[in-house]
Residue, then its C-alpha position, 0 to 999 in steps of 0.5 A: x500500500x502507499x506510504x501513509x501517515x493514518x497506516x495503524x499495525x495489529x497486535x501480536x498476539x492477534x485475535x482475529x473473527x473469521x466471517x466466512x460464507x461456504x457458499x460463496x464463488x465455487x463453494x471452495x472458500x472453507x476449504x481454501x482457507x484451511x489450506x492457505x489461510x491457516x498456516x499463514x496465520x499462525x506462523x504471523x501469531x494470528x489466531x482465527x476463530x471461524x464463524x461460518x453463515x449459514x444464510x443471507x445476512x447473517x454476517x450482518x446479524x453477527x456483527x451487529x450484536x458481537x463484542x467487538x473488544x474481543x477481536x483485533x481484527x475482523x475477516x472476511x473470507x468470501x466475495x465483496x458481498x459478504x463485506x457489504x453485510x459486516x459494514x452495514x451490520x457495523x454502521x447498524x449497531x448504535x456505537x458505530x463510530x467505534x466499532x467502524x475502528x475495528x481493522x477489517x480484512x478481505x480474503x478473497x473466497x467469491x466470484x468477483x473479489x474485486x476489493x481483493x484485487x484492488x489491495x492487491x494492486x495498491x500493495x504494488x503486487x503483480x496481477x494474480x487471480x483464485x489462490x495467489x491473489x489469496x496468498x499475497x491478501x493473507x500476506x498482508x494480514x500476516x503484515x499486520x498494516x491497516x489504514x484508512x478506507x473510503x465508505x459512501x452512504x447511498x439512499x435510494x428512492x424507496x427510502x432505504x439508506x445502506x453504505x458502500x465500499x466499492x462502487x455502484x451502478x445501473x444498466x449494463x454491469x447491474x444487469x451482469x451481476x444479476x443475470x449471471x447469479x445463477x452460474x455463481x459455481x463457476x466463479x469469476x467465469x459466471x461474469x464472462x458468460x453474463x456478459x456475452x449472454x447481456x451484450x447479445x440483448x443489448x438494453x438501453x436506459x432513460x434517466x438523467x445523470x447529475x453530478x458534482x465535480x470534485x474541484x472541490x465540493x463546496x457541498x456537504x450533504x446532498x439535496x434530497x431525491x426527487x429535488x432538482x440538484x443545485x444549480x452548479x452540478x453537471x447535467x449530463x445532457x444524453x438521457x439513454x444509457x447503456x450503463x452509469x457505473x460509480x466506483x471508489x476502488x480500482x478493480x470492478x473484478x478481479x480482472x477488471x481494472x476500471x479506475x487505475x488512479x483510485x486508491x483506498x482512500x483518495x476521497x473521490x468517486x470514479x465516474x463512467x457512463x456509456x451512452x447509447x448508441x454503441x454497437x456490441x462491439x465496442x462495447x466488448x472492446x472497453x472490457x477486454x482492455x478493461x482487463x489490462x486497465x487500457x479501456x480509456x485509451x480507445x477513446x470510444x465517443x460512448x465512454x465518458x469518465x470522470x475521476x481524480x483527474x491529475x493522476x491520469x496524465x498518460x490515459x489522454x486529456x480529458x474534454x469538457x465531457x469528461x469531468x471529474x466525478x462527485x464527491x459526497x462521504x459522510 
């Protein structure tokens, strides 16, 4: 990871709770963790007590009620799904500012592992998949740093208020994650097969898009849903989409590099959106070069970006329409 004066270190001894989901990716995350995880652990003085969910949301249960003084770090060894429910389990318990300072830690054990990936590539390792980028996350625990992590607290139209660590978004690469739910057991493949079998009935979306670029923001809470945004946020003006993807770490998957300039803690939300009109093609272009993190070296007229705008010099200048993304943390 970048050097960093907010970087705090793990005990020794070192008392880990493992969230782990069976479940997860190819069914192989219990297994994996015996086999590497634990005696990795224990040659760094980290002693793991495995708790094993045995249903959806029940992480999240666990941590809502769990005595976190008992723990010096909390792991989670299954995709970026079973994160989303420990962070909001911990952001539901009424001490969550403290209990938000309890280290946390992602092995990957799912189909995406895209957090994982992106550790992975801020530690300035080389690109790995399955159980290398397994090792090199167990190595880091071993190592004991930690630091600081963006989280987004999203609301959504129905009322409802969750938080986030990675990205969101509509169109195309939703419509990817949940078709290929069904082919979970094969891994990160299922997203291949979801995106060749989404591209062929390619949908296009109507919305509007607004953001607030971050040069910096003068605001500190967003206006509420069905209002009309300030007067000083950008109005993208095409109102059909392929897709409007938000990300806050580098990798959308293990072998998808989306934003190479993000890092843990940047404070800023990568913006991409693809407008209408693109052919299946192109479209399948931006991924495969997604694999390499050169997608916005094509410069596709459909793709739009945003992002932190001076760490990206040798990806090409960027025009009035490709302005850096909003910025709202709580």
């Amino acid at each position: 990871l970048d050097p960093s004066p907010n970087y705090g270190v793990l005990p020794r001894p070192c008392r880990a709770l493992v969230l782990l989901n069976p479940q997860s990716g190819a069914g192989r995350a219990l297994e994996d963790f015996q086999a590497v995880v634990q005696p990795m652990l224990a040659d760094a003085d980290i002693t793991p007590t495995v708790f094993v969910t045995e249903r959806p949301h029940h992480a999240q249960e666990k941590v809502q009620d769990e005595d976190l003084s008992q723990w010096d770090v909390l792991v989670v060894m299954s995709g970026d799904g079973l994160l989303h429910e420990v962070l909001n389990g911990l952001m539901e318990r009424p001490d969550w500012e403290q209990a938000l300072q309890t280290p946390l830690c992602i092995l990957p054990g799912g189909s995406g592992n895209a957090l994982a990936a992106s550790i992975n590539y801020y530690a300035g390792n080389d690109h790995v998949a399955k159980k290398k980028l397994l090792t090199n996350c167990t190595f880091i625990l071993c190592k004991g740093l930690h630091a600081p992590m963006d989280l987004v607290s999203l609301s959504t139209a129905s009322g409802k208020r969750f938080f986030s660590f990675l990205g969101f978004g509509w169109g195309f690469i939703a419509d990817v994650d949940i078709d290929s739910e069904k082919y979970r057991r094969l891994g990160n493949a299922r997203f291949t097969l979801g995106t060749l079998q989404c591209l062929v009935r390619l949908r296009i979306y109507q919305g509007r898009l607004s953001y607030l670029p971050a040069a910096p923001p003068a605001d500190t809470l967003l206006v509420p849903l069905g209002q009309p945004v300030p007067p000083h946020w950008v109005v993208v003006p095409e109102e059909e989409f392929v897709c409007v993807y938000a990300i806050y770490q580098s990798h959308l998957g293990t072998n998808l590099l989306m934003a190479p300039a993000a890092r843990l803690h940047d404070g800023c939300i990568h913006l991409f959106y693809v407008r209408a009109g693109i052919s299946r093609v192109a479209l399948l272009k931006i991924f495969l070069a997604m694999g390499r993190g050169t997608h916005l070296e094509l410069n596709c007229p459909h793709l739009r970006w945003g992002g932190s705008g001076s760490a990206r010099p040798a990806l090409g200048q960027q025009d009035e329409g490709n302005r850096k993304a909003v910025l709202i943390l709580f």
